[in-house]
C-alpha positions in Angstrom: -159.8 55.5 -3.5 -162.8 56.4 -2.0 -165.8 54.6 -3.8 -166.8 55.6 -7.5 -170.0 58.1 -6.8 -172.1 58.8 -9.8 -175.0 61.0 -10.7 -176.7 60.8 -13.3 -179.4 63.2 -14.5 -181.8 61.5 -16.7 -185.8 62.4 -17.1 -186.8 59.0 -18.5 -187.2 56.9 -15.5 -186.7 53.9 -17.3 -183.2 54.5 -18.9 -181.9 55.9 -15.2 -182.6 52.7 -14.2 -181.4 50.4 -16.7 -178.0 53.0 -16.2 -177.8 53.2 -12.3 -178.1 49.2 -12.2 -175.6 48.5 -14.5 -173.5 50.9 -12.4 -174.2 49.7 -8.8 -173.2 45.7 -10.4 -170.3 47.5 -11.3 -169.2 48.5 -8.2 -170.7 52.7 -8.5 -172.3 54.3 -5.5 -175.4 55.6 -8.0 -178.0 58.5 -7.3 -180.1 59.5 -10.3 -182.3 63.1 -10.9 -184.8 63.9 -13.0 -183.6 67.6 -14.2 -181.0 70.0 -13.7 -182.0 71.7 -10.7 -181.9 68.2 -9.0 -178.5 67.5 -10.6 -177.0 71.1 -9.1 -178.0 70.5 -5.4 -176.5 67.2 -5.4 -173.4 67.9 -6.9 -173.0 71.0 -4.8 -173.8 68.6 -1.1 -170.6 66.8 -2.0 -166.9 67.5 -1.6 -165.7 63.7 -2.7 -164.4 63.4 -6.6 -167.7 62.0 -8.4 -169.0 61.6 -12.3 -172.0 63.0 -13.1 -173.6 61.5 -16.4 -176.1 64.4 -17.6 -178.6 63.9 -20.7 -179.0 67.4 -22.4 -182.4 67.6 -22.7 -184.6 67.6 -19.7 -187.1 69.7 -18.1 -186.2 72.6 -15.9 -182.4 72.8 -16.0 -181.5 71.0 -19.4 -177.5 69.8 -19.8 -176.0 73.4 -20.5 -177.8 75.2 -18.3 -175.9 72.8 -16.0 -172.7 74.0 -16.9 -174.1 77.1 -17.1 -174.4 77.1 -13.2 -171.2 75.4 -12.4 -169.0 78.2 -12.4 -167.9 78.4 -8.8 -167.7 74.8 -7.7 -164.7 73.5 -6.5 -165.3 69.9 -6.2 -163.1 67.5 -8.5 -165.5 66.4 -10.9 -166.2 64.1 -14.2 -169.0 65.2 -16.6 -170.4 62.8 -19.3 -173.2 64.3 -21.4 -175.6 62.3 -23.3 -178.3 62.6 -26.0 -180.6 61.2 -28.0 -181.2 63.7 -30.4 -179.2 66.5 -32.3 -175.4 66.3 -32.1 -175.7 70.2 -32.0 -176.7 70.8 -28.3 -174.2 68.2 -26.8 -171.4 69.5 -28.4 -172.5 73.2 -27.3 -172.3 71.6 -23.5 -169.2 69.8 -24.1 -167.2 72.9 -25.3 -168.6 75.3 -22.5 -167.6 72.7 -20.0 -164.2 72.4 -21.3 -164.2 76.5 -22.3 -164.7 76.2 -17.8 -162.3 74.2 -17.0 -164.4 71.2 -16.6 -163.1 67.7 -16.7 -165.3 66.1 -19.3 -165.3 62.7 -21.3 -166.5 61.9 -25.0 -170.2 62.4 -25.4 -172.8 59.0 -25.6 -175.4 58.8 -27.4 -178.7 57.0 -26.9 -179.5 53.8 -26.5 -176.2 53.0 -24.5 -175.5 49.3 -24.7 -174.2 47.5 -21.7 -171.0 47.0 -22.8 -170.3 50.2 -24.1 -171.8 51.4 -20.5 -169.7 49.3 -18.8 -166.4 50.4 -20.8 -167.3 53.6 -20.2 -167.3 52.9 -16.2 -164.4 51.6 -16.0 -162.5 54.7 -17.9 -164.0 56.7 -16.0 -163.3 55.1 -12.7 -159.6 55.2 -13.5 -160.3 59.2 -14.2 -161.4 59.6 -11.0 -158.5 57.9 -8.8 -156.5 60.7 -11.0 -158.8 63.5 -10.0 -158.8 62.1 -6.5 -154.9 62.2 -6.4 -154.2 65.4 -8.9 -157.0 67.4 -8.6 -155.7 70.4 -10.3 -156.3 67.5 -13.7 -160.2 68.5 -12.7 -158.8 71.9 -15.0 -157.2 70.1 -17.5 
């Protein structure tokens, strides 16, 4: 496989942090955004199978307007939303990424410890080698 590639988009500074450095130790080619907009024109520069970890509320482009805008990309792709507030909003995303075809994993919810982190990683890194070697799974 190529290597793991991550995004993740994530207005508190800190937390992207704490998230992209656990994922570079584990072995994750990271790069981190502050809002959506950020998130799109990175994920639309690529063409290699990649996870992008999106928190639903931030400024600009929040978490469904995301998926909102992904309707034309082609790229095999893993989404991951996150929260730390209402369960309402990340389920909205969640089911309008699958309702497009999107590849997406259970949603986290904040604080994310390590290990759970970590677990998470390594799930999705086995997703990817699938996408990478059936991508028509990105529509499953």
């Amino acid at each position: 496989m190529t290597d793991k590639k991550l995004y993740i988009a994530e207005d508190n500074l800190e937390f992207s942090d704490y998230l992209a450095t656990v994922a570079k130790r584990e072995g994750w080619l990271v790069e981190t955004c502050v809002n959506g907009d950020e998130l799109l024109a990175l994920l639309y520069e690529g063409s290699d199978p990649a996870l992008a970890l999106i928190d639903i509320n931030m400024p600009e482009k929040d978490g469904i307007q995301v998926v909102e805008a992904l309707s034309d990309l082609t790229r095999p792709l893993r989404f991951r939303f996150m929260t730390g507030g209402a369960d309402a909003p990340i389920l909205a995303a969640m089911l309008m990424a699958r309702a497009r075809s999107l590849s997406v994993g259970r949603n986290l919810y904040k604080p994310i410890p390590m290990e759970t982190w970590i677990a998470v990683l390594n799930d999705e890194g086995e997703a990817l080698v699938q996408l990478e070697d059936y991508p028509q799974l990105s529509a499953l």
